[in-house]
C-alpha atoms as an extended CHARMM CRD file, in Angstrom:
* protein
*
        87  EXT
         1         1  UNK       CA             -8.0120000000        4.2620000000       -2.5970000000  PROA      1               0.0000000000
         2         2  UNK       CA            -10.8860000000        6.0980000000       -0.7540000000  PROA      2               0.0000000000
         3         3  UNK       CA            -11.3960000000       10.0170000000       -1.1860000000  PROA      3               0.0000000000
         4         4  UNK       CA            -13.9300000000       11.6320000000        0.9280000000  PROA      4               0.0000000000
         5         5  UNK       CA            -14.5140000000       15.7270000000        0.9030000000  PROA      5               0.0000000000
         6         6  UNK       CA            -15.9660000000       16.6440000000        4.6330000000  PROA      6               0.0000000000
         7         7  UNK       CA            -18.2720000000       19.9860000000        4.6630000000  PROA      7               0.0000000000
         8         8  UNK       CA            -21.5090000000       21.2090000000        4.8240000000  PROA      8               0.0000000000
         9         9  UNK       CA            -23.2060000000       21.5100000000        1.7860000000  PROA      9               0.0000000000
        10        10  UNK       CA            -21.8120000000       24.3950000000        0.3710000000  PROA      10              0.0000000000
        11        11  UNK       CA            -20.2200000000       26.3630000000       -2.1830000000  PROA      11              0.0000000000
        12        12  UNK       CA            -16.3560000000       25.7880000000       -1.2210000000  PROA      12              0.0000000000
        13        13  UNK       CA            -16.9930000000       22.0500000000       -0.4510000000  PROA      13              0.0000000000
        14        14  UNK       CA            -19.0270000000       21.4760000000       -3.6710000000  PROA      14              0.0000000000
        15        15  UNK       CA            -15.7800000000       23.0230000000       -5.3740000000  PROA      15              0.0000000000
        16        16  UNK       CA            -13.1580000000       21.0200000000       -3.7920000000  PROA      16              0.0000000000
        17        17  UNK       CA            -15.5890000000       17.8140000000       -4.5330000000  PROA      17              0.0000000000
        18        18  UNK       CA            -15.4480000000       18.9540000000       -8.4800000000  PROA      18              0.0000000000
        19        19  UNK       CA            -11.7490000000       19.2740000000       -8.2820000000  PROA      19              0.0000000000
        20        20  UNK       CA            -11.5030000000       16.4630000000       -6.6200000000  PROA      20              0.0000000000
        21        21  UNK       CA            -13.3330000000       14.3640000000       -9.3030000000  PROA      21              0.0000000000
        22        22  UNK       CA            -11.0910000000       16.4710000000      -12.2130000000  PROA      22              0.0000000000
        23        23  UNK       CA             -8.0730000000       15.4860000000      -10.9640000000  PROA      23              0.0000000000
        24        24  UNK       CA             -9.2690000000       11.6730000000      -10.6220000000  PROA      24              0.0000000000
        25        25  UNK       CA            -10.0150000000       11.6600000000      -13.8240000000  PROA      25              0.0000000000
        26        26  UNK       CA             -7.1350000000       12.9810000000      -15.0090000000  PROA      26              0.0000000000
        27        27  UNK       CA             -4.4210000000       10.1970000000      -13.5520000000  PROA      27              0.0000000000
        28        28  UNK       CA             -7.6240000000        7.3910000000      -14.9760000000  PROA      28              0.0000000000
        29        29  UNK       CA             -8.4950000000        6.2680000000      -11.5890000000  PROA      29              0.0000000000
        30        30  UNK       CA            -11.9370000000        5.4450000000      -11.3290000000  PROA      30              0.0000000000
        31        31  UNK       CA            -12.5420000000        6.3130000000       -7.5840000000  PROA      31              0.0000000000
        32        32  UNK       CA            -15.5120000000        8.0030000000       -6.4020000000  PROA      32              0.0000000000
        33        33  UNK       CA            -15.6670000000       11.0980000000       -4.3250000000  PROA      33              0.0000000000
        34        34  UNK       CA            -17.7780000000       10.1310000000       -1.1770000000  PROA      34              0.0000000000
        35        35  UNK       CA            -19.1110000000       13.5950000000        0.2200000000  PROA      35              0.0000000000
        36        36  UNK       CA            -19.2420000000       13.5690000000        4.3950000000  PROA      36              0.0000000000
        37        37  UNK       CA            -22.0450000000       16.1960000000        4.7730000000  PROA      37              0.0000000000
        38        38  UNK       CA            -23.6590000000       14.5460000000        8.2830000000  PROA      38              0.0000000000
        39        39  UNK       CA            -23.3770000000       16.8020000000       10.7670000000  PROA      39              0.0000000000
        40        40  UNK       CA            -22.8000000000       13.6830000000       13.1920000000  PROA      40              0.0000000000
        41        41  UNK       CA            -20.0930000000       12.1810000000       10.9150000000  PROA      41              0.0000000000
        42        42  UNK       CA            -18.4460000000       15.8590000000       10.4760000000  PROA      42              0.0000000000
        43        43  UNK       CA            -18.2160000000       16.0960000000       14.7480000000  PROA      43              0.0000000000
        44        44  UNK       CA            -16.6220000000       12.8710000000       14.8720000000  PROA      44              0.0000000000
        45        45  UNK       CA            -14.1750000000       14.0040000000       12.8470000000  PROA      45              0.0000000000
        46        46  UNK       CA            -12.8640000000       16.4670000000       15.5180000000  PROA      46              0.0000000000
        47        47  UNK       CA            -10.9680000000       19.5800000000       15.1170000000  PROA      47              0.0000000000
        48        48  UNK       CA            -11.0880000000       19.8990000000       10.9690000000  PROA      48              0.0000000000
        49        49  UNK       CA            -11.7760000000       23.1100000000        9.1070000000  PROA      49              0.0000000000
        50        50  UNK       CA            -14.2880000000       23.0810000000        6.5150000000  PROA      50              0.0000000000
        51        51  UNK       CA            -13.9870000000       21.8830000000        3.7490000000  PROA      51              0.0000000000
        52        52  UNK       CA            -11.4280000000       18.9720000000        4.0550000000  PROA      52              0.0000000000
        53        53  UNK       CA            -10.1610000000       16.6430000000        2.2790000000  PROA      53              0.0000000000
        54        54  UNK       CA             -9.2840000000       12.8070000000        3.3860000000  PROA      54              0.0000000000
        55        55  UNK       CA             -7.5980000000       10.3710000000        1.4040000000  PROA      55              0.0000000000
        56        56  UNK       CA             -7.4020000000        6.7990000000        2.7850000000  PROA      56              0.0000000000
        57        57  UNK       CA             -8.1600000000        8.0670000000        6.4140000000  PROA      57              0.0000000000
        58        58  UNK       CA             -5.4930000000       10.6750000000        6.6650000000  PROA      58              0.0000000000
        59        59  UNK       CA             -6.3950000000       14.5290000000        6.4590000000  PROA      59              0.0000000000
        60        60  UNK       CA             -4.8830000000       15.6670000000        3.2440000000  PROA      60              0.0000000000
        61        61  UNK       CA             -6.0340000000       19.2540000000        3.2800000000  PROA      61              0.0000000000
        62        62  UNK       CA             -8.5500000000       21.2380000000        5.8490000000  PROA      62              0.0000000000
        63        63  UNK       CA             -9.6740000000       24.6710000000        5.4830000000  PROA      63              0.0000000000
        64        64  UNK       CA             -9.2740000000       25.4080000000        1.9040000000  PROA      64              0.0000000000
        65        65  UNK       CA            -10.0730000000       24.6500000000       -1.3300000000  PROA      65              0.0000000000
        66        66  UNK       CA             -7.3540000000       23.0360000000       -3.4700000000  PROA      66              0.0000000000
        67        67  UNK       CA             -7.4960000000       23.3100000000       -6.9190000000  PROA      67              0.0000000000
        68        68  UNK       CA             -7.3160000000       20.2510000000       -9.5010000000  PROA      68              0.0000000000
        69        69  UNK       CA             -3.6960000000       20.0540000000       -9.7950000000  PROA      69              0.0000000000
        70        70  UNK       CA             -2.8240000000       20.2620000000       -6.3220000000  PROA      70              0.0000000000
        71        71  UNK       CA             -5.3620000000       17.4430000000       -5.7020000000  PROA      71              0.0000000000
        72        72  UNK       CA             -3.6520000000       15.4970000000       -8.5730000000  PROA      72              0.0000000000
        73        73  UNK       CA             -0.4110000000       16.0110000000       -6.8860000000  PROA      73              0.0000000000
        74        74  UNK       CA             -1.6210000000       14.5700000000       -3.9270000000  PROA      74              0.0000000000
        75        75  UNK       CA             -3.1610000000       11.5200000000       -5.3420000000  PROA      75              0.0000000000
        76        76  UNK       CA             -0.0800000000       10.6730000000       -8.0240000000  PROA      76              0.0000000000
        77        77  UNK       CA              1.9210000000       10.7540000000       -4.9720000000  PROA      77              0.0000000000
        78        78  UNK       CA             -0.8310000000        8.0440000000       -3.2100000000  PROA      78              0.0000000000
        79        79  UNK       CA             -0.4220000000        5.9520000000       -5.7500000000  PROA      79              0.0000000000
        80        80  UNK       CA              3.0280000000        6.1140000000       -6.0670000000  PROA      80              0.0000000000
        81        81  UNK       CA              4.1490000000        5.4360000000       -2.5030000000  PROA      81              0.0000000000
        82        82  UNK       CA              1.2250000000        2.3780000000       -2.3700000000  PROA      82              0.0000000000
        83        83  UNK       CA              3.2410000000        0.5590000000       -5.3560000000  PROA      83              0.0000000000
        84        84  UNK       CA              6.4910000000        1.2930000000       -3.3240000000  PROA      84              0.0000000000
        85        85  UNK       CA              4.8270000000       -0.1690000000       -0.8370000000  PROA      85              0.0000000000
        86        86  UNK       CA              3.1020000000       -3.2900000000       -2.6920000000  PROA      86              0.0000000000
        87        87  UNK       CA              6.9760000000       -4.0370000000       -4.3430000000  PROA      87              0.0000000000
């Protein structure tokens, strides 16, 4: 599982990068949050709002700041559909 928070360095994106890292650590999953705050790396990522919020290459969320348990949500439902997949 890879979770990366894309935004300059600033107050919203710092946010959604702390939520992010709550609601990891809630469902146990040691993953780190790998922050995309490159200005080249953000324009190759064309036509996202800041911040956003990619899990395993797929936009997740983009122009807001979800809070812990949506991010949770979100993740549970990774893993869940990955050990559908894996069975």
């Amino acid at each position: 599982m890879k979770l990366q928070v894309v935004g300059e360095p600033c107050p919203k994106c710092h946010a959604l990068a702390v939520h992010a890292g709550v609601a990891l650590r809630g469902l146990g999953l040691d993953v780190p949050v790998e922050e995309i705050e490159d200005p080249s790396q953000i324009s190759a990522l064309d036509g996202l709002t800041m911040p956003a919020l990619i899990l395993d290459g797929r936009v997740v969320s983009s122009g807001k700041v979800l809070s812990s348990p949506e991010i949770e949500a979100l993740l549970a439902e990774a893993v869940r559909a990955s050990l559908i997949g894996a069975g």
